[in-house]
Structure formats: structure tokens, C-alpha cells
N, C-alpha and C positions, 0 to 999 in steps of 0.2 A: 320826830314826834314832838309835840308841843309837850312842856317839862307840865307834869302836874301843881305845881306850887301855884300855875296861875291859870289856870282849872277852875274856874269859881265861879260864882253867879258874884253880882253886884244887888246890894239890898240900899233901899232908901225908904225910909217909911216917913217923910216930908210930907206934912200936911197934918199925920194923925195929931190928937192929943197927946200929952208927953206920956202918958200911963198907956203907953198900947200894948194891949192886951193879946194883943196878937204877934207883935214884934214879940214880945217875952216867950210865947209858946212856939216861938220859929228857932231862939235863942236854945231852947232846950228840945231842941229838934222833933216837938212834939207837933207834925206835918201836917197831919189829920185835922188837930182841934184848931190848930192855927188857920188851915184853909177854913174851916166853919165859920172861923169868929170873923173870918175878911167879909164870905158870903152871907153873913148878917150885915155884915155894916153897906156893902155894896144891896142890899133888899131894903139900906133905907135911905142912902144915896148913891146912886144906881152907875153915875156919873164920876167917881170919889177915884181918881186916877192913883193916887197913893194905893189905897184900899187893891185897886185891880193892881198895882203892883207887887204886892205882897201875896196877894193870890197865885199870884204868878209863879213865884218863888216856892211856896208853898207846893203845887200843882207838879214843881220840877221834881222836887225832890219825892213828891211821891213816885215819881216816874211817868205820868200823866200830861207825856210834852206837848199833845198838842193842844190839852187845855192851856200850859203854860205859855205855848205863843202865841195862841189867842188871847190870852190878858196880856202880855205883854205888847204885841201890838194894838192891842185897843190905846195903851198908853201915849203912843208915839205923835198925838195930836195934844200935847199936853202944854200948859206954857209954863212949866218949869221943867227949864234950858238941861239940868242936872240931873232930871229924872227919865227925860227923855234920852240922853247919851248913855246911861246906864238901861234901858229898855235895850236901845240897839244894842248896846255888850253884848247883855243876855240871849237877845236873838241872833246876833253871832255867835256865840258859843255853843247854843243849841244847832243852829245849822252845820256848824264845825265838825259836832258830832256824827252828823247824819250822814258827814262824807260830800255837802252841799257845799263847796271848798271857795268855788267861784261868791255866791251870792254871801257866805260867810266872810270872806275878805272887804263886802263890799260894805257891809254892815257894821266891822270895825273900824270902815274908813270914815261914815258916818258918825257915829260916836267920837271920832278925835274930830270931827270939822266942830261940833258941838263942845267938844271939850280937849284942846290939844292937849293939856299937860298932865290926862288921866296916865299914870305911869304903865296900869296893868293894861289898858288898849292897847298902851304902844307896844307894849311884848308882845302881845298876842299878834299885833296886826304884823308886827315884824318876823316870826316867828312863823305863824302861817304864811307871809309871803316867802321868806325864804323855803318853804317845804316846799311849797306850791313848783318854784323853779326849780328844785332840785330832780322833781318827777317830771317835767316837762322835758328837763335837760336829760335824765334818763329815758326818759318815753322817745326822744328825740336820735338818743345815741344806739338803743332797740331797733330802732325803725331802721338807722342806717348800718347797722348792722346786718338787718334783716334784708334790705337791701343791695347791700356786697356780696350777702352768701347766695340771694338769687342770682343776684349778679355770675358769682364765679362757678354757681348751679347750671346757670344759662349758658355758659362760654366751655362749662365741663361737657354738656350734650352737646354744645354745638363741634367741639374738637373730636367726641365721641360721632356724631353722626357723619364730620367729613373723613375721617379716620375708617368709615365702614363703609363710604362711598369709595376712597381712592382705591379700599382692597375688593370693593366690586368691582371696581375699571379694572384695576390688575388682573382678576380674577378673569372680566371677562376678554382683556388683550389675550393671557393667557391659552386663554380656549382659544381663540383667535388666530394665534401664531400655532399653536398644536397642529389646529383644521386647517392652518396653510401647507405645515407640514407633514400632514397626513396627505392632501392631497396632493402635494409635490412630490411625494412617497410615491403615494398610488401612480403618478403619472408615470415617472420613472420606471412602474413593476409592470406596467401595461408595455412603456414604450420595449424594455426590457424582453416580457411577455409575446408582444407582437414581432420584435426584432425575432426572435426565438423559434417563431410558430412561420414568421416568414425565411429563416433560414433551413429549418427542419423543411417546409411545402419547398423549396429551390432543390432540397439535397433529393428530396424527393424525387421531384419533378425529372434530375439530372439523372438520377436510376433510372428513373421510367424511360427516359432519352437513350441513355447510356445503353440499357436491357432492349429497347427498339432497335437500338442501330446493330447490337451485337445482332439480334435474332433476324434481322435483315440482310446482313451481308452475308452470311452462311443460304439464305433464300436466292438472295444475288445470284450469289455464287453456284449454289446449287442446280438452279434455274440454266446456268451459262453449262454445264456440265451434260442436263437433259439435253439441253437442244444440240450441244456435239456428240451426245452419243445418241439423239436421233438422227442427227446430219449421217455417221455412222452406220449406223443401222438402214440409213435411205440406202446409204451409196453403195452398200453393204446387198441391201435388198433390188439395188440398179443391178450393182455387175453380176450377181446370181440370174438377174433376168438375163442382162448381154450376154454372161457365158451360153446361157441355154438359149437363146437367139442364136449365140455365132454353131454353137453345135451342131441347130437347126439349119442353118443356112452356108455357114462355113464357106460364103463367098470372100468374107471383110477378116481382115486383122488388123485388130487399132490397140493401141496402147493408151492405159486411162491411169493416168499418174493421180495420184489424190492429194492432195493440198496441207494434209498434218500428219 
């Protein structure tokens, strides 16, 4: 912040008559009567740049700036060299205040081309330009500030979003390798399953074999049994016939040997 000691308006009342009666009533800060007595003098020379000077001054300290930089740049066409350098002070300092920072530097720099060896321009103008850098250098170190934290904002989601990718790939190899081994499971319980259901149908099968051939050879057999004790029973039912032939006839004697 600019130090208040040079905080000031620059006053020149060059030109008036020595008795001005206006400087006197600015001296004793009487703002009001002072601006009156300029606005007389300017209603009778309308032109009177001193006169608009002192109105100026007058106007500021009522608070009433922008009548003040209205007279005061009315001044700034003026040809005296001293009156005009302190015009531009004033309108630097007014601008100064409004926070108008650029076009205020530029107006003290006016005033020293005009008058280099005014001492309170040069403060000022020195004073406002060193502020001036100080906020640019801070506005500058903000921004790069501001710039690293999106920065390491930007590289935190970005580590955050491959971070959520790799554990979906993981996620989904995982499932992956599962349903390979689910279904290499499954195959296994099937090949398992079918080995199982084709050895039960063989064991089966070799019953059913096994229980044919038993219930067949006993049929065989049995089969072989009828037919010799029908052969029996013929030869059986022959020689009962022969006997009661040879009875009958009892020409023949034959001997009939049988075979088992």
C-alpha cells in the first residue's frame, strides 16, 4: 500500500491575484465556499485554468470526483508547463484510488516527463509500480499454483482411473480363469459321469449276458434230456410193440441191444 504521507493532491493557484480569496478558504478547509468563489470567477472567465484548478481541488475534497477530474483535465491543455504536471498528479492519484492502477501509473509517468524532479511523483510513481509487480508476481505464482494442483488433480484421476481399469481386467481374467475352471470341472464330472453310467450299462449288460447263458444251458441241457427220454420212451414204446408182435407171431427171435 502506498504510505499516506504522499497521499495528497498538488494545489497551484498560478495565475490568481496574490489575495485569492479562494486559496484562503481551501487553506482553512472551508470546501464548499471555496468551490463557490472558483465558480464565480470561472462565470467570469470561463477559460481561467488556475480558477478550474482550484475547483478541482475544492470538488475532491468534497468527495465529488468526478466533478474533480473533470476540472482537472480541462486543465491539461494549459501552457503553463507546472500546472499541467500537477493536473496529471491529481489525476493519478484520483485514478489510484478507484483501483484504475494501469492508467494511474500512466499519468504519473506524464507528470515526471513534464517535471522530472517533482519528488512526490517520483514516490508515487515508484511506489505504485513496485505494488503493481508485486500483484502480478503474486497473481502469476496463483495461477502456477493453481496450475500444479490441477496438474497433480489430473495425474491423481488419471492413476485413480488406471488403478480401476487394471482391477477390472484382474476382475475380469479372474472370472475368466474361474469359467475355465468350472468348465474343466464340469468336463471332468461328465467324462467321470459318463465313464460311470458306461461301466454300470457293461456291468449291466454282462448280467443280462451272464443270466442268458446261465438260463440257457440248463434249456440246453434240459432240451438234450427230453429228447433221450423221448428216444426212451420210443424204443421203450418199439419193443412193447415187438414184444406183443413176437407173441403174436412167435416165428422170429431177435435180440435188440439199445445204445445207453
Amino acid at each position: 500500500m502506498i504510505n499516506n504521507k504522499y497521499i495528497f493532491l498538488l494545489f497551484l493557484f498560478a495565475g490568481l491575484y496574490s489575495q485569492d480569496k479562494g486559496q484562503k478558504l481551501f487553506q482553512e478547509k472551508k470546501y464548499a465556499e471555496a468551490r463557490k468563489y472558483y465558480e464565480t470567477v470561472l462565470g467570469q472567465r470561463n477559460d481561467d485554468k488556475a480558477a478550474l484548478f482550484g475547483l478541482g481541488s475544492s470538488a475532491y475534497y468534497q468527495n465529488d470526483i468526478e466533478a474533480a477530474l473533470n476540472s482537472f483535465g480541462n486543465t491539461l491543455d494549459s501552457e503553463d508547463k507546472e500546472l499541467r504536471s500537477n493536473s496529471y498528479y491529481n489525476i493519478a492519484r484520483i485514478l489510484q484510488d478507484k483501483n484504475e492502477l494501469e492508467q494511474s501509473l500512466a499519468f504519473y509517468r506524464k507528470s515526471l516527463e513534464l517535471n522530472p524532479d517533482d519528488i512526490d511523483t517520483k514516490i508515487n510513481y515508484e511506489l505504485l509500480k513496485n505494488q503493481m509487480d508485486q500483484s502480478q508476481k503474486q497473481e502469476n505464482n496463483q495461477n502456477q499454483e493453481n496450475d500444479d494442483k490441477q496438474k497433480k488433480e489430473n495425474q491423481k484421476n488419471q492413476h485413480q482411473s488406471n488403478k480401476k481399469d487394471g482391477e477390472n481386467n484382474q476382475e475380469d481374467q479372474s472370472e475368466s480363469e474361474e469359467e475355465k475352471s468350472q468348465k474343466e470341472q464340469g468336463d471332468k464330472n461328465d467324462m467321470v459321469e459318463n465313464n460311470s453310467k458306461n461301466k454300470d450299462e457293461l456291468s449291466e449288460k454282462n448280467k443280462e449276458n451272464n443270466k442268458t447263458e446261465q438260463s440257457s444251458e440248463p434249456k440246453e441241457y434240459k432240451s438234450d434230456q427230453l429228447m433221450q427220454a423221448e428216444a426212451i420212451l420210443n424204443a421203450l414204446k418199439g419193443q412193447e410193440k415187438f414184444n406183443q408182435k413176437q407173441k403174436i407171431s412167435k416165428t422170429k427171435s431177435l435180440k435188440f441191444d439199445k445204445d445207453w
